[in-house]
C-alpha positions in Angstrom: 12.1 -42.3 -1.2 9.4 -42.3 1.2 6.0 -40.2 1.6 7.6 -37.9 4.4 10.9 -37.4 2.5 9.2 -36.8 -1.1 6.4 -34.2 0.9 9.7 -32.3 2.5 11.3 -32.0 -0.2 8.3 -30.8 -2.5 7.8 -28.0 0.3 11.3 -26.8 0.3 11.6 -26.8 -3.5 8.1 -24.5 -3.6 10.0 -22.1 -1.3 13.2 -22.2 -3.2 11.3 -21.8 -6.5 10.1 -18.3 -5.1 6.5 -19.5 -3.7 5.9 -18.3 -0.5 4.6 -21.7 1.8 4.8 -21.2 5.6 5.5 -23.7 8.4 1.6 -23.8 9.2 0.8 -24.1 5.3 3.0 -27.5 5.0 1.7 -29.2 8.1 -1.9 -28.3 6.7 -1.3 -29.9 3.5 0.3 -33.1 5.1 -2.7 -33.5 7.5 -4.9 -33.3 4.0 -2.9 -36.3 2.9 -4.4 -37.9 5.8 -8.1 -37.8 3.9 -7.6 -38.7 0.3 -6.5 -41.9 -1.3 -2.8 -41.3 -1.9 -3.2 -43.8 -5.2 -5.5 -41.2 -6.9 -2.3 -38.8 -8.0 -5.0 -36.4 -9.0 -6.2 -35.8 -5.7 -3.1 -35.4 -4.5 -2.2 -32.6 -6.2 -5.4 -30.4 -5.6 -4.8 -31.1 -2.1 -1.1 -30.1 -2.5 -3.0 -26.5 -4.4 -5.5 -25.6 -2.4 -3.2 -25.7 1.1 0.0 -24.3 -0.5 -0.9 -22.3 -3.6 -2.2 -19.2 -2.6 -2.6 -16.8 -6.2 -3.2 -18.4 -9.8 -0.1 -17.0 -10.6 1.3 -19.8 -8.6 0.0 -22.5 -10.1 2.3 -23.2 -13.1 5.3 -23.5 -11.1 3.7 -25.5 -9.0 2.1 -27.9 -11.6 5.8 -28.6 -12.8 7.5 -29.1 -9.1 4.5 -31.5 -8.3 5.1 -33.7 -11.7 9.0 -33.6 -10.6 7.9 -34.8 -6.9 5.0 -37.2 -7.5 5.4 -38.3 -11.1 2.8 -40.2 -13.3 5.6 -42.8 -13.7 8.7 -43.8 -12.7 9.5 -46.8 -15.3 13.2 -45.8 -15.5 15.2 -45.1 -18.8 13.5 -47.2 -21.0 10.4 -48.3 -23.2 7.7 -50.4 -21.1 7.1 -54.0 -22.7 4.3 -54.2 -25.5 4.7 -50.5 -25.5 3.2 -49.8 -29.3 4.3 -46.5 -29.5 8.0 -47.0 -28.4 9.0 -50.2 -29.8 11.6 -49.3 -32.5 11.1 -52.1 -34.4 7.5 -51.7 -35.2 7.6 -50.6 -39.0 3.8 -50.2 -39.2 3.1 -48.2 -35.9 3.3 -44.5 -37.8 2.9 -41.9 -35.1 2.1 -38.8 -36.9 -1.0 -41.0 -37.4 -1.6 -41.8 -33.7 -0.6 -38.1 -32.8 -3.0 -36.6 -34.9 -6.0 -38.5 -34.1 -5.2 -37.5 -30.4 -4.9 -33.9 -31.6 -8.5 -34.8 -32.7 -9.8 -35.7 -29.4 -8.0 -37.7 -26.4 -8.2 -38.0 -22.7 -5.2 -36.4 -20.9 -3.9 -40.0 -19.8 -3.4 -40.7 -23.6 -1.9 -37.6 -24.1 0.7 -38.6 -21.7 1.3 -42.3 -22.3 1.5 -41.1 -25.8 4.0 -38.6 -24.9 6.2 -40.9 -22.9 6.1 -43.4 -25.8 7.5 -40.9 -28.2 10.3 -39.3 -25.5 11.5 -42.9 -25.4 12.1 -42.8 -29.1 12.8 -39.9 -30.0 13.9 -37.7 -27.0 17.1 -39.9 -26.1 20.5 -39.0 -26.9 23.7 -40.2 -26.5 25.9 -38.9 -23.9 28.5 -40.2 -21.5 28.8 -44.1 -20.8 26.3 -44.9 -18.8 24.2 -41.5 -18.8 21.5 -40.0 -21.5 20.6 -37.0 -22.3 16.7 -35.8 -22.9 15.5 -33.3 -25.4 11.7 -31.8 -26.0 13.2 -30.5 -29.0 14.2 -33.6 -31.1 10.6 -35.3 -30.3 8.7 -32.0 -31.4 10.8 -31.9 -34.0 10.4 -35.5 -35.4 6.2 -35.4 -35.1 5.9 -31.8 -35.9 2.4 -31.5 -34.8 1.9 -28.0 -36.1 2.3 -29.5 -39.6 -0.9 -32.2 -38.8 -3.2 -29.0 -39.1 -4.1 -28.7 -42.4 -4.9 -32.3 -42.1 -7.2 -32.3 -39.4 -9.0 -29.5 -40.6 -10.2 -31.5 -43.9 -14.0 -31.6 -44.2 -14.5 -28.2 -41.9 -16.1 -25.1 -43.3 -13.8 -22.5 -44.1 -13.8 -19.1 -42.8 -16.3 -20.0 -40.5 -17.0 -20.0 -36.9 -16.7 -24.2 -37.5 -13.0 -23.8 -38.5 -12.3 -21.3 -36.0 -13.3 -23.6 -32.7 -11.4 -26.3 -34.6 -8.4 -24.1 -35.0 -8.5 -23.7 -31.3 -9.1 -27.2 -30.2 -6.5 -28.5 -32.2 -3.9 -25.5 -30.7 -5.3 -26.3 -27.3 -4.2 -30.0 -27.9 -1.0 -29.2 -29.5 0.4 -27.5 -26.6 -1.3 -30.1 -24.3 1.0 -32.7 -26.0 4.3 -30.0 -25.5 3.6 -29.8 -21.9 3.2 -33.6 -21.8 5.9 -34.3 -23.5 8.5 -31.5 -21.5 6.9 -33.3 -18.3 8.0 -36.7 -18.8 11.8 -35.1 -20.1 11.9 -33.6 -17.2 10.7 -36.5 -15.0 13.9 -38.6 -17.0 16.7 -36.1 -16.5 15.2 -36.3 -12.7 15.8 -40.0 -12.6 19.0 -39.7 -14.1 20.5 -36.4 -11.9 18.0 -36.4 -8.9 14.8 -34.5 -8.3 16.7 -31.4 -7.1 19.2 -30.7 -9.6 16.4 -30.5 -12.1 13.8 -28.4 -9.8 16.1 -25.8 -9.6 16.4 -25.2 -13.0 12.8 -26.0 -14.4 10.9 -23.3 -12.7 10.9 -20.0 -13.1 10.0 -17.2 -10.4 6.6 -15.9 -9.8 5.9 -12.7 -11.5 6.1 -11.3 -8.6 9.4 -12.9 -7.6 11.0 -11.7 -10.5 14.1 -9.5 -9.9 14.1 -6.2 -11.3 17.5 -6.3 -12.7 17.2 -9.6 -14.2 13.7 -9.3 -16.4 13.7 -9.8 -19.6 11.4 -8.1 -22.3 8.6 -11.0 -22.2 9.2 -10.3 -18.3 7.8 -6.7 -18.6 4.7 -7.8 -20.3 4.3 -9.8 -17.6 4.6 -7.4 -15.2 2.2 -4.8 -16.6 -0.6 -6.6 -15.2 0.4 -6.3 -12.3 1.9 -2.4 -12.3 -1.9 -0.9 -12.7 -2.7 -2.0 -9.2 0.0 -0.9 -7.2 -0.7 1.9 -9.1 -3.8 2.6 -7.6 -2.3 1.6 -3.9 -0.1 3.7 -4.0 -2.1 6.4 -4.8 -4.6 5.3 -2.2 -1.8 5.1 0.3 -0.2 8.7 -0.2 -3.7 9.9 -0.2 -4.6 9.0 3.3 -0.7 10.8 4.4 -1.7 13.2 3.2 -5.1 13.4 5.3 -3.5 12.9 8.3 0.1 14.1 7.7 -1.2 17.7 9.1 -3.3 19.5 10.4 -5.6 22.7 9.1 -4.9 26.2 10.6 -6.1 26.9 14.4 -9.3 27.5 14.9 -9.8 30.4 17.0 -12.8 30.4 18.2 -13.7 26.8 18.7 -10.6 26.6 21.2 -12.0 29.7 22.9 -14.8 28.1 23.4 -13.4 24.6 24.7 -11.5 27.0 27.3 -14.6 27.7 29.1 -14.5 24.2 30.6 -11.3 24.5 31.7 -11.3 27.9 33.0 -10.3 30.0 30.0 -7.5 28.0 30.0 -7.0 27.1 26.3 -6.1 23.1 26.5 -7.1 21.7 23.6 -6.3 24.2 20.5 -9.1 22.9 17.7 -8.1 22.8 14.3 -9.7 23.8 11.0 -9.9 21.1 8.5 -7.2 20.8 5.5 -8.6 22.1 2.5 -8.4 18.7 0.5 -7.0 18.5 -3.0 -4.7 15.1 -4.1 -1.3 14.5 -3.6 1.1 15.3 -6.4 3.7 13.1 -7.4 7.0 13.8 -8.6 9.5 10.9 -10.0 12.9 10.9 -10.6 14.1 7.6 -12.0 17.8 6.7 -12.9 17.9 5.3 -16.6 21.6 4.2 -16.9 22.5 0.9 -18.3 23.6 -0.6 -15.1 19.9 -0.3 -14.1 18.6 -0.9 -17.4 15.7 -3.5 -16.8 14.8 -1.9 -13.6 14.4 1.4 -15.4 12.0 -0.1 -17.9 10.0 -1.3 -14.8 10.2 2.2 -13.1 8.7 3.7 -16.4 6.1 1.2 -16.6 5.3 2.0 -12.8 5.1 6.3 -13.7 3.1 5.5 -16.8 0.4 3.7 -14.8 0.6 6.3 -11.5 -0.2 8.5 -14.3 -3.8 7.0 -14.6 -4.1 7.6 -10.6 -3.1 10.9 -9.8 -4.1 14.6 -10.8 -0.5 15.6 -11.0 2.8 13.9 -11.5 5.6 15.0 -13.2 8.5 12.2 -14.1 12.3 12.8 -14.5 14.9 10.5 -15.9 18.6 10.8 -15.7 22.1 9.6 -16.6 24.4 12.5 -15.9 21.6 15.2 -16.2 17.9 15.5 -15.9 14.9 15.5 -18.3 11.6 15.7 -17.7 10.2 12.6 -19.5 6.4 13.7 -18.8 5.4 14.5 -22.0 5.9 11.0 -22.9 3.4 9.4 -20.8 -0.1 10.7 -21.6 -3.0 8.8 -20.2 -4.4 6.1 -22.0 -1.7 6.1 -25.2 0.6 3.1 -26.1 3.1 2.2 -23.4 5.6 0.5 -25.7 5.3 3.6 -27.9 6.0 6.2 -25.2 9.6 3.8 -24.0 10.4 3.9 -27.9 10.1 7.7 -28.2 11.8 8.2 -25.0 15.0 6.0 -25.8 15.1 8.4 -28.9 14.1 11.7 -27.9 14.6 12.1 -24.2 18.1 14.0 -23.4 18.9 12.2 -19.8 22.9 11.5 -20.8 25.6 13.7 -22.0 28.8 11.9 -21.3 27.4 8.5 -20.2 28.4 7.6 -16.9 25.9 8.2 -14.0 26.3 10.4 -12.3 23.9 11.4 -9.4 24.9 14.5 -7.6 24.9 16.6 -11.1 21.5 15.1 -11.7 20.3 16.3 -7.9 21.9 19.5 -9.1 20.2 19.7 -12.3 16.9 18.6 -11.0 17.0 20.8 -8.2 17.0 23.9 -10.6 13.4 22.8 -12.0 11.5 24.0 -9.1 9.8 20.5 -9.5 9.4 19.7 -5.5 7.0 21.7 -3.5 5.2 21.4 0.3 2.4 19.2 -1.5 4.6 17.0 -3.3 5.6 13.7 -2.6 9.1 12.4 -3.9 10.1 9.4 -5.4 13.8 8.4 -6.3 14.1 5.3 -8.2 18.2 4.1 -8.5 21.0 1.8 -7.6 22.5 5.2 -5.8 25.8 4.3 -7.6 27.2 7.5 -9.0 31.1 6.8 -10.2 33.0 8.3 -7.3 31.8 11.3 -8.2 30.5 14.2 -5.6 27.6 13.3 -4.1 25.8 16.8 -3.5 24.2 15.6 -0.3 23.5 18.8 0.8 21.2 19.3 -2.6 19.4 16.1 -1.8 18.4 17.4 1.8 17.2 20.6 0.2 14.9 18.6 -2.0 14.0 15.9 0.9 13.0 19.1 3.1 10.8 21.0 0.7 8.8 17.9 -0.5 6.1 16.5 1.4 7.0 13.0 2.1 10.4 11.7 0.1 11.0 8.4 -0.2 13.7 6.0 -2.5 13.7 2.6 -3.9 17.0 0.6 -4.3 16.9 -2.4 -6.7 19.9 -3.4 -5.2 20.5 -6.4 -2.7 21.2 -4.4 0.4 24.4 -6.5 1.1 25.8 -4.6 -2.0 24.7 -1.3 -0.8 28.0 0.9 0.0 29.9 -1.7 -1.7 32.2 -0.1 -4.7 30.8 3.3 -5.9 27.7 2.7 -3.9 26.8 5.7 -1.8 23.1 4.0 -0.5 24.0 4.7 3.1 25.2 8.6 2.6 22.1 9.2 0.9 19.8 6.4 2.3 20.2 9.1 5.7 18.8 11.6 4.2 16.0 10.0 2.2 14.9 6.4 3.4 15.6 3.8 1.3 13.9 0.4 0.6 15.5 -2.2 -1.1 12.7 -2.8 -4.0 14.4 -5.3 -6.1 11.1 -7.3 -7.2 6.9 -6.6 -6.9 6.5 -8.3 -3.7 8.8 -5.7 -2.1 7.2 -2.6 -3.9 3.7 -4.1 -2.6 5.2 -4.4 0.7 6.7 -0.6 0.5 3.4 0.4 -0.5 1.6 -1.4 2.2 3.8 0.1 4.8 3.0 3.9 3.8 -0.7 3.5 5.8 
């Protein structure tokens, strides 16, 4: 495979991993090529990161596509000659031994001709003729460096600071070795399927890639860091709607006495200014099951808007409504708060979603007022049943500003039970189904 081909094909796996790299952004990083030595690998790949990786965030996915792409080594399927780590014949080579005194200390090209070694002879299994099959797993599991630790911790001070830096150096080299060793698996099942097959499985999104209906618990830990500011946007963002959504009563006499230059003809009515006081936020989220890990994110979002705005006021629902307020206090335990509410909030009585009872329902709290703005958080699937459109447009028209977020794909929308476009008229709807597109919903409210 040549330069052009292996740089092409790195590109279009960033994109199809989830990293955003433009036209402009890949011909940038093939001129760099033109000003580094190509044989220093190392150099390659900070000038691959610093034209195409634009947030840390994107570095880890990255690191892995660029190891697939431009590996360390490509010395095919089995152990190189004189290798004294992967000859199976070599009774006296122990490599616990070796892998603990790299655990000690080691450069990171050790690390990784180390790791290839013991891939080689322990990672291979048997598969079809003529094929093999790689495992991290079996290697880890026959050098089990986390066993080496009470080991290499003979002779330090314990309880101390001493064994505490030790402790961390040692874990720091542990999970150096993992990564080298998952590397160079990867780099064989490459060889042996192609570069693409594998680079579509070995990467997961960018946090901010990561689709709403498809996280996983560890996912929303991840994604907390990254609520708190769009938190704070948003807030920012309604704010200055607010400012300039309307203007303050009429100002008598200033306009009377602009008329004088026009002939006591008032042309331009002045304005007094809007008494100023901070938006209030109300949100109503759908907490069913077929939304399940969107509504976890939607909770996270109203616990952290909490932090940002004077007044908000959140509502989940099934087939009826509860205010879930009370369960988001500023500055307690988020993990807390979803616990109690799973238990103790009444948002279902018969299961099934149902969103025009909930409208109904919600309608009948007085919650939605000329200063509030509304936010509807759901898949707008409501199980054939009525719609109550007309309660919808009541709310839309007394609030503020209304708005909705879909986590759907829009080519579902309207698809089955889906009423997105019925109700998507009356309050606009975004499809919201990762962060990027809630950043971009938020950007767009200036």
């Amino acid at each position: 495979m040549s330069l052009v081909d292996r740089h092409v094909g790195f590109v279009h796996a960033l994109r199809e991993a989830g990293l955003p790299v433009s036209l402009a952004e890949g011909l940038d990083a093939a001129r760099a090529l033109q000003v580094i030595d190509l044989a220093e690998r190392e150099s390659l790949r900070a000038a691959y990161a610093a034209t195409l990786v634009k947030r840390p965030a994107y570095r880890p996915g990255f690191d892995v596509l660029f190891d697939l792409w431009f590996p360390s080594s490509t010395t095919g399927l089995s152990a190189e000659p004189g290798n004294r780590y992967g000859e199976r014949d070599d009774d006296h080579a122990d490599p616990r031994e070796r892998l603990g005194e790299l655990l000690r200390a080691s450069t990171d090209a050790e690390m990784r001709e180390f790791a290839r070694a013991m891939v080689e002879r322990f990672g291979r299994q048997p598969a079809a003729e003529g094929r093999q099959n790689w495992f991290s797993y079996s290697v880890m599991r026959a050098l089990s460096p986390d066993t080496l630790m009470a080991r290499l911790l003979q002779g330090v001070a314990r309880g101390g600071l001493e064994e505490k830096i030790a402790r961390q150096r040692v874990n720091a080299n542990i999970k150096r070795f993992e990564d080298a060793v998952a590397t160079d698996v990867r780099r064989r099942i490459a060889e042996d399927s192609g570069i693409e097959r594998i680079a579509r499985s070995a990467v997961r999104p960018p946090v901010d890639q990561l689709d709403f209906l498809r996280i996983t618990r560890a996912d929303l830990v991840r994604l907390r860091r990254e609520v708190y500011p769009l938190a704070r946007r948003l807030a920012t963002r309604l704010a200055i709607r607010h400012k300039h959504g309307r203007r303050g009563r009429l100002d008598f006499r200033r306009t009377m006495r602009a008329s004088l230059s026009t002939g006591g003809v008032p042309m331009e009515p002045k304005f007094r200014p809007p008494r100023p006081h901070k938006p209030e936020l109300v949100v109503l989220c759908d907490t069913s099951d077929s939304v399940s890990s969107f509504a976890h994110f939607t909770l996270l979002l109203t616990y952290a808007l909490r932090e940002q705005f004077t007044k908000v006021r959140a509502f989940g629902f099934v087939d009826t409504v509860d205010e879930i307020t009370r369960f988001f206090a500023p500055g307690g335990d988020v993990s807390e708060a979803l616990a109690k509410l799973a238990t103790e909030a009444n948002m279902s009585r018969f299961g099934r979603t149902n969103y025009g009872r909930a409208f109904e329902e919600f309608a009948k709290k007085d919650a939605v007022g000329p200063k509030t703005s509304l936010l509807i958080l759901g898949d707008a699937r409501s199980n054939y049943q009525p719609p109550a459109l007309d309660t919808l447009k009541r709310l839309a028209k007394g609030a503020r500003h209304a708005y909705w977020l879909n986590p759907e794909p829009r080519q579902q929308w309207d698809s089955g039970d889906s009423l997105a476009t019925a109700y998507g008229s009356i309050v606009p709807m975004r499809e919201c189904r990762n962060i990027a597109q809630l950043a971009e919903f938020i950007e767009r409210l200036a």
